[in-house]
DOZAKOL-941551 format. One record per residue (C-alpha): residue in three letters; x, y, z. Coordinates in pm, whole numbers, padded with zeros to 5 digits. Each point is the difference from the previous one (the first is absolute). Layout:
N
ATOM, type, X, Y, Z
ATOM, ALA, X, Y, Z .
...
This chain:
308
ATOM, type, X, Y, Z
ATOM, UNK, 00490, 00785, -03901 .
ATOM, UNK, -00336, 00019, -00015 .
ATOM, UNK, -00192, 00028, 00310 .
ATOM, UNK, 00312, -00066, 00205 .
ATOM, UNK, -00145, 00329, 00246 .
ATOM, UNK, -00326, -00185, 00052 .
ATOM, UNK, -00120, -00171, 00318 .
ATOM, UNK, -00258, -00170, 00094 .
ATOM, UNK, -00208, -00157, 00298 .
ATOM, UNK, 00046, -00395, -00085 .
ATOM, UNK, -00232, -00270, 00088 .
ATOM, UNK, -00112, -00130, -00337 .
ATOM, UNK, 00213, 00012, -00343 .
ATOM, UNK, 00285, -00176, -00128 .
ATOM, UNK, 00406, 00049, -00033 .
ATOM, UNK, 00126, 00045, -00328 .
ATOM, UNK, 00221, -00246, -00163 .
ATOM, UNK, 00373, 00035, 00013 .
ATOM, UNK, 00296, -00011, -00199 .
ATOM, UNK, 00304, -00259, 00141 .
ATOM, UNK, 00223, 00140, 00220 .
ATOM, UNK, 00348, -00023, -00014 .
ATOM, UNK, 00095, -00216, 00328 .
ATOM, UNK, 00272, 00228, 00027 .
ATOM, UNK, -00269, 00318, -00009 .
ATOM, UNK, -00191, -00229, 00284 .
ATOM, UNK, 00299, -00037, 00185 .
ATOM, UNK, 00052, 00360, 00055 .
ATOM, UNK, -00345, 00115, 00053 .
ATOM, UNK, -00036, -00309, 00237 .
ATOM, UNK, 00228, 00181, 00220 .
ATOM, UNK, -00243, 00218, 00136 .
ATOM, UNK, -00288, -00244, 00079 .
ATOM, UNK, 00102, 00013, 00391 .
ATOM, UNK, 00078, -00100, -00063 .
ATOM, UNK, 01387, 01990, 01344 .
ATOM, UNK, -00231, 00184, 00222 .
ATOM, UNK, -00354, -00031, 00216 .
ATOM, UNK, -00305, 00077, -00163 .
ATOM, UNK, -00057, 00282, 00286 .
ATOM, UNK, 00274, 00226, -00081 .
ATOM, UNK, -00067, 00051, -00351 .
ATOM, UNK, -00129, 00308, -00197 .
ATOM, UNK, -00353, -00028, -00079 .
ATOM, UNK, 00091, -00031, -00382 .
ATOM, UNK, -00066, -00376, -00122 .
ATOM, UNK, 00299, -00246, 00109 .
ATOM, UNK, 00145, -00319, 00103 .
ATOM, UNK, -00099, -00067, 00340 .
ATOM, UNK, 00115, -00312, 00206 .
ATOM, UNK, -00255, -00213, 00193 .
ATOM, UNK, 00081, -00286, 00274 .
ATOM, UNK, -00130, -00317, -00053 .
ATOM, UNK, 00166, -00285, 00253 .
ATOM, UNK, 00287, 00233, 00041 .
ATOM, UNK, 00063, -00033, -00348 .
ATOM, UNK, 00008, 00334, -00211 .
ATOM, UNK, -00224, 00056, -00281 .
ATOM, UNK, 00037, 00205, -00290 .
ATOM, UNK, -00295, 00174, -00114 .
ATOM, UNK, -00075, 00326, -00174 .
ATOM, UNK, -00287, 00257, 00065 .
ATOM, UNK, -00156, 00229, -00214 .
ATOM, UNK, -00191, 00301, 00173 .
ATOM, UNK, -00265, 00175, -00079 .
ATOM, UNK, 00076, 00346, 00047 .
ATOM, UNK, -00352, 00178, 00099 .
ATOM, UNK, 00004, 00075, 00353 .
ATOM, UNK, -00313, -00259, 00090 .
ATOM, UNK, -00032, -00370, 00083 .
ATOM, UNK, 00067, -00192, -00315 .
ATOM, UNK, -00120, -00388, -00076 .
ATOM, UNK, 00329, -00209, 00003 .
ATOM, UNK, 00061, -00329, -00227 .
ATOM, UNK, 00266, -00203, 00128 .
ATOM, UNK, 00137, -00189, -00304 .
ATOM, UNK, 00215, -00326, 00000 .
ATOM, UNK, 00239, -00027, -00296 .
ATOM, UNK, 00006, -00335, -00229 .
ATOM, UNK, 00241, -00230, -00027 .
ATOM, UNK, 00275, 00127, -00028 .
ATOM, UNK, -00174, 00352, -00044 .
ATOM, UNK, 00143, 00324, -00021 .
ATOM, UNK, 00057, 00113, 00357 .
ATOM, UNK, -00062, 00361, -00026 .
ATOM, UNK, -00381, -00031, -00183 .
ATOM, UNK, -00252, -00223, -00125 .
ATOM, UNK, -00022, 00043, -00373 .
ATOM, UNK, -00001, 00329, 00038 .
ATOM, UNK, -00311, 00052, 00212 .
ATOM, UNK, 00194, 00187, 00335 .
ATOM, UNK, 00112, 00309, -00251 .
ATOM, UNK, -00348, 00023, -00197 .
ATOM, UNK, -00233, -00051, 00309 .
ATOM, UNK, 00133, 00236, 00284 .
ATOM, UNK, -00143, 00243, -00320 .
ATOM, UNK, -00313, -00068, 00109 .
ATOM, UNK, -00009, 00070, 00365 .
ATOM, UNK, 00181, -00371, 00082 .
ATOM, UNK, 00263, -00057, 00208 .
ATOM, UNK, 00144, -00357, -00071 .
ATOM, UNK, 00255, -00165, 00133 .
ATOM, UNK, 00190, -00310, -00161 .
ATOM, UNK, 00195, -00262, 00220 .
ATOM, UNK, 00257, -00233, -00081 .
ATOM, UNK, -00063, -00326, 00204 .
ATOM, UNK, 00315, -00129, 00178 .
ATOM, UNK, 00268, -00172, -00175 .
ATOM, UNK, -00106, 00208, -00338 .
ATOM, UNK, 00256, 00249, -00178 .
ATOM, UNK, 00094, 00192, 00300 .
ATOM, UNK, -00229, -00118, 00312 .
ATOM, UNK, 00175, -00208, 00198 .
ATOM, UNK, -00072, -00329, 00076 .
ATOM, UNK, -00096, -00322, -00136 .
ATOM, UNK, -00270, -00007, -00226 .
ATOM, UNK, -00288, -00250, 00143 .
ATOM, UNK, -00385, 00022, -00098 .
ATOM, UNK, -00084, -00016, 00361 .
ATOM, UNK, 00318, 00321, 00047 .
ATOM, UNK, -00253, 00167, -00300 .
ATOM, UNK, -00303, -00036, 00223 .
ATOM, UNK, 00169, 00117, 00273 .
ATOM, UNK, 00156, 00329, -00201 .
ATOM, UNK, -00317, 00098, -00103 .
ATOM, UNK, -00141, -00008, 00348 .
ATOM, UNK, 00307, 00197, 00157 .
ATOM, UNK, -00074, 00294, -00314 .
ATOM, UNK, -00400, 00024, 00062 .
ATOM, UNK, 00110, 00049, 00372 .
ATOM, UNK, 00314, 00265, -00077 .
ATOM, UNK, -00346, 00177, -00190 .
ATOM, UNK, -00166, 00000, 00241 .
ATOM, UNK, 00265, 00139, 00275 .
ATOM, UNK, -00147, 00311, 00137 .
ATOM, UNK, 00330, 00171, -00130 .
ATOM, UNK, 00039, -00120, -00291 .
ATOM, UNK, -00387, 00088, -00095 .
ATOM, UNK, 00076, 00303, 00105 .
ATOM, UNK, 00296, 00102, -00129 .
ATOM, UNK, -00103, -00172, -00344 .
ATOM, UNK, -00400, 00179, -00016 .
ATOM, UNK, -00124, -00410, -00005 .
ATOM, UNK, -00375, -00022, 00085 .
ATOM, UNK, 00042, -00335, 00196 .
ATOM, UNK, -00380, -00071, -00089 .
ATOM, UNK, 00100, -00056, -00387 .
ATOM, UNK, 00295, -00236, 00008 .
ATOM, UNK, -00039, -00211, -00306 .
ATOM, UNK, 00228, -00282, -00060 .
ATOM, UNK, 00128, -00151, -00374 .
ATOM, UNK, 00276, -00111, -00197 .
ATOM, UNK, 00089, -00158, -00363 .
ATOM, UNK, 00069, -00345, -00048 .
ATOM, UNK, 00191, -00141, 00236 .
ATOM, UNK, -00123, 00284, 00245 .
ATOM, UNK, -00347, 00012, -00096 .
ATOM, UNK, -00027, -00351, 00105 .
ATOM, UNK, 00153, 00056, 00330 .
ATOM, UNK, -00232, 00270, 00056 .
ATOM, UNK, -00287, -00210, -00053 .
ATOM, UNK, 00145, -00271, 00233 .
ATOM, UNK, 00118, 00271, 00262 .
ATOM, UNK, -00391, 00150, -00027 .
ATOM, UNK, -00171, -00348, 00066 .
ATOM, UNK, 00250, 00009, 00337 .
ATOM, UNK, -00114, 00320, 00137 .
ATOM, UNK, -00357, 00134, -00017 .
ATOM, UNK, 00101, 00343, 00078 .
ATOM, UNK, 00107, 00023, -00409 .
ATOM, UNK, -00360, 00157, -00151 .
ATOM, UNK, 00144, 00071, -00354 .
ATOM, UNK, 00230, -00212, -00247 .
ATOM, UNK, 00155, 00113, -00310 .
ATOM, UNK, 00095, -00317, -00190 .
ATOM, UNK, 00235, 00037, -00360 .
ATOM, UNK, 00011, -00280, -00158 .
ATOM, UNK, 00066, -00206, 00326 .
ATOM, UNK, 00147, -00364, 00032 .
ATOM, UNK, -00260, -00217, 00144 .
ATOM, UNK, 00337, -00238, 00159 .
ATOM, UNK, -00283, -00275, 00081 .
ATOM, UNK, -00038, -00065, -00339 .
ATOM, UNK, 00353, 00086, -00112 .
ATOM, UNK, 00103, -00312, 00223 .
ATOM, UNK, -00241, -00198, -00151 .
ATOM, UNK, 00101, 00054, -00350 .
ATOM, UNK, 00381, -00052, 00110 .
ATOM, UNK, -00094, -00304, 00144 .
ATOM, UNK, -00177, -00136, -00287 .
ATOM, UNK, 00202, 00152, -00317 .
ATOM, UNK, 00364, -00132, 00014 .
ATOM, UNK, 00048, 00255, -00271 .
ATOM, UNK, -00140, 00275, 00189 .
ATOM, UNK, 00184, -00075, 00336 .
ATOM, UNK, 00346, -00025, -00208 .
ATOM, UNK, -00056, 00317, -00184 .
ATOM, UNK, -00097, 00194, 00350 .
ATOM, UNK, 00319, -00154, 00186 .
ATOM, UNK, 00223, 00137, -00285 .
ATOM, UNK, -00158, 00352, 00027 .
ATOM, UNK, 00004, 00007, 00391 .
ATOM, UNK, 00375, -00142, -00036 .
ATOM, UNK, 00008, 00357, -00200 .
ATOM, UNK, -00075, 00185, 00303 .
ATOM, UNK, 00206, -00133, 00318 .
ATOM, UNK, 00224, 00184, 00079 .
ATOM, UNK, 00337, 00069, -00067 .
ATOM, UNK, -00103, 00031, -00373 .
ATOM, UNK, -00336, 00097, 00080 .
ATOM, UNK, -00174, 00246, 00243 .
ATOM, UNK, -00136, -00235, 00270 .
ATOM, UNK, 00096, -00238, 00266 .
ATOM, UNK, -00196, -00257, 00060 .
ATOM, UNK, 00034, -00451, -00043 .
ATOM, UNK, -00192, -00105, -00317 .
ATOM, UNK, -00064, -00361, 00192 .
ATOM, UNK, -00124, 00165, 00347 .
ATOM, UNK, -00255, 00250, -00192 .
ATOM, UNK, -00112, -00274, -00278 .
ATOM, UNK, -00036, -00213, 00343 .
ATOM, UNK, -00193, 00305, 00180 .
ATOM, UNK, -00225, 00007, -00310 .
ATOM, UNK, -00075, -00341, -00012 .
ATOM, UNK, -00097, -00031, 00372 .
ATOM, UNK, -00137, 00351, 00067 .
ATOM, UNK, -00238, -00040, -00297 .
ATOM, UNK, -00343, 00131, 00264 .
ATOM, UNK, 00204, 00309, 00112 .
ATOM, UNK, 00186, 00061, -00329 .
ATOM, UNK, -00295, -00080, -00243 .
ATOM, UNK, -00309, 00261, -00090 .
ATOM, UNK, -00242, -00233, -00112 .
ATOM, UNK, 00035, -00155, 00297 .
ATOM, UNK, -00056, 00310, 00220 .
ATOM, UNK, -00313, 00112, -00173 .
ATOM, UNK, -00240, 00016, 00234 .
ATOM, UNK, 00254, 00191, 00286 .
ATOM, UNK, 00058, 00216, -00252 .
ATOM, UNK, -00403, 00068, -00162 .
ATOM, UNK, -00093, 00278, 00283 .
ATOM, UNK, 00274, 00240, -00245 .
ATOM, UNK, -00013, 00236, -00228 .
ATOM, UNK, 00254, -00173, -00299 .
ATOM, UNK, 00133, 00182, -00302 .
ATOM, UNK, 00129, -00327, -00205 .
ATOM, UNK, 00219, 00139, -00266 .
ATOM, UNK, 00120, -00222, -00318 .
ATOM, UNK, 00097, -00017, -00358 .
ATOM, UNK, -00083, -00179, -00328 .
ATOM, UNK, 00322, -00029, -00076 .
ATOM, UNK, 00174, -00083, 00285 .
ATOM, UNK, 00151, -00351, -00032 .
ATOM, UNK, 00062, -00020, 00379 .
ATOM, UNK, -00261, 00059, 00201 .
ATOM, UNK, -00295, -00090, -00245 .
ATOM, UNK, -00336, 00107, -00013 .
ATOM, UNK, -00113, -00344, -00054 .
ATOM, UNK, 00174, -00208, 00253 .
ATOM, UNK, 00077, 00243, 00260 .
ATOM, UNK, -00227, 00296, 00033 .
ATOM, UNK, -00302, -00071, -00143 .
ATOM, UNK, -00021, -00329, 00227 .
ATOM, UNK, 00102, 00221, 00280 .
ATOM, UNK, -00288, 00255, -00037 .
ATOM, UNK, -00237, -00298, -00047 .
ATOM, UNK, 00090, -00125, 00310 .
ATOM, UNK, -00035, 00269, 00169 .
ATOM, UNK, -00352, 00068, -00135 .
ATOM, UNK, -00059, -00303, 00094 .
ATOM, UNK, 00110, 00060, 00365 .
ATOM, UNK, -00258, 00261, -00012 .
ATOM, UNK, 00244, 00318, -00052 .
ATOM, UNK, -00276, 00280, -00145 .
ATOM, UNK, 00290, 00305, 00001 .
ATOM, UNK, 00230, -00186, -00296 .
ATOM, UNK, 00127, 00211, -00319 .
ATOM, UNK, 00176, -00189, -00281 .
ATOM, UNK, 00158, 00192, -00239 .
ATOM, UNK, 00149, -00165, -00340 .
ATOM, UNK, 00232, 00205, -00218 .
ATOM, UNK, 00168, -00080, -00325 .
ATOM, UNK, 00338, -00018, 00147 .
ATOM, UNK, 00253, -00220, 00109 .
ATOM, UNK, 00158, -00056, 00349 .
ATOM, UNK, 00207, 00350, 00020 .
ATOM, UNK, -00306, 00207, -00121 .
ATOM, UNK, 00230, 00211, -00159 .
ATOM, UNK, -00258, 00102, -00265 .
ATOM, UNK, -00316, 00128, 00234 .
ATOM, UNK, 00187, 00147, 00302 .
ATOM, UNK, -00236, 00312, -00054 .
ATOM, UNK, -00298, -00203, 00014 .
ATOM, UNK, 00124, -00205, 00279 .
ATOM, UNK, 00062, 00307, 00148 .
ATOM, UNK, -00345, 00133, -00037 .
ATOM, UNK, -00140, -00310, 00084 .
ATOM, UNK, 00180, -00041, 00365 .
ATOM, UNK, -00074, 00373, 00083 .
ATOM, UNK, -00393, -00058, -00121 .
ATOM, UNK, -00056, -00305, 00210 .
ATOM, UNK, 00207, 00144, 00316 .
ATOM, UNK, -00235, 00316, -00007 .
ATOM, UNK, -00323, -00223, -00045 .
ATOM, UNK, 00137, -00259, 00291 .
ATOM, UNK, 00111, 00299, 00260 .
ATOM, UNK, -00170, -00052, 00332 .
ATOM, UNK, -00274, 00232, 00095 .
């Protein structure tokens, strides 16, 4: 297609116009909007590693740089459901560069244990920034504790974000196409359509047939009355004193450009936020067709964003 390995930094222009989609197309791409041994006695090849998070045990995966020097770590949180052993890709092509990442499972997903909760969430990603930062783990795993950044797609991306505006100590965000879920409640509040169409695809998910355990009414419900800890928009200004990657996609029928991120990076403009970058590619929600881009993108902005 062409132009589909462009970017570009977005505050002015326009989306293009789109074909219909197939509902049953939207159904499965919908799916991603959100929506046995110790880490210590492993090889130092990349690996799964298990983290503790409320006694519960986490599944993650972490790719290591091999150069024997401190390496920047990303800490990645999978979509919904996600992949549990990378985020499109981005663990195998990055720890290329010089960058070790490491992707978690929250509880209750594929093979964490657990219920899955968006508070549980928040709380996994606070009990894997603090397994970084272990003195053995950073250690054992070369991880320069100064250049922790924290990200995710979808589903993850906006739990990042929400974790971030919880805990100040977070300095750099790496944001793929992330759900705002402030104003993914709103529009299942106000488009019957909508909100029938996302219960069918969570229904999808939960577990036995699908890969996670969680209550569709008790997470709606957490949504709906968690909307200031679960929304972006509404964290803006805890969030503006960042440095923000936004990542999103033309094409992507999920999280939009036009109701999602572009209001997002607004907002946070707006919130006085002077370290944003918004990058726009002509892709859809999987990015299948500029992973080498969004590759060289990541590692660009991470090398510009370091700490001196």
């Amino acid at each position: 297609m062409l132009g589909a390995h462009k970017s570009c930094y977005v505050e002015v222009g326009r989306s293009e116009s789109r074909n219909f989609v197939p509902r049953r197309a939207v159904l499965l791409t919908l799916i991603c909007i959100f929506l046995p041994f110790s880490a210590y006695g492993q090889s130092m090849d990349s690996g799964p590693v298990v983290i503790h998070s409320d006694g519960f045990r986490l599944q993650a995966y972490f790719y290591q740089a091999q150069e024997r020097h401190l390496h920047p770590t990303l800490l990645l949180i999978h979509g919904w459901p996600g992949s549990p052993g990378d985020v499109l890709g981005m663990g195998k092509r990055l720890v290329e560069h010089g960058i070790n990442v490491l992707v978690v499972s929250p509880r209750g997903m594929h093979e964490s244990e657990g219920t899955n909760t968006f508070a549980g969430t928040l709380r996994d990603i606070s009990a894997s920034l603090r397994w970084l930062r272990t003195p053995k783990v950073a250690d054992r795993f070369q991880i320069d504790t100064a250049n922790i950044i924290l990200g995710g797609h979808s589903f993850g991306g906006g739990m990042a974000m929400a974790y971030a505006a919880t805990d100040s100590s977070v300095r750099q965000l790496v944001s793929i196409a992330g759900t705002d879920h402030g104003e993914f409640i709103r529009e299942y509040e106000r488009n019957e359509s909508y909100a029938s169409m996302i219960r069918e695809v969570l229904r999808s998910t939960q577990a036995p047939e699908g890969p996670i355990r969680f209550n569709l009414e008790f997470s709606i419900k957490e949504l709906m009355d968690g909307r200031e800890v679960y929304g972006l928009r509404e964290n803006a200004s805890k969030l503006a004193d960042r440095a923000i990657l936004l990542i999103g996609g033309w094409e992507d029928v999920n999280t939009t450009v036009d109701q999602f991120m572009l209001p997002l990076y607004r907002s946070l403009r707006s919130a006085g936020a002077e370290d944003v970058t918004f990058l726009v590619y002509h892709d859809d929600h999987e990015f299948a067709r500029v992973r080498d881009r969004l590759e060289a993108d990541i590692v660009d902005w991470m090398e510009r964003k370091k700490p001196q």
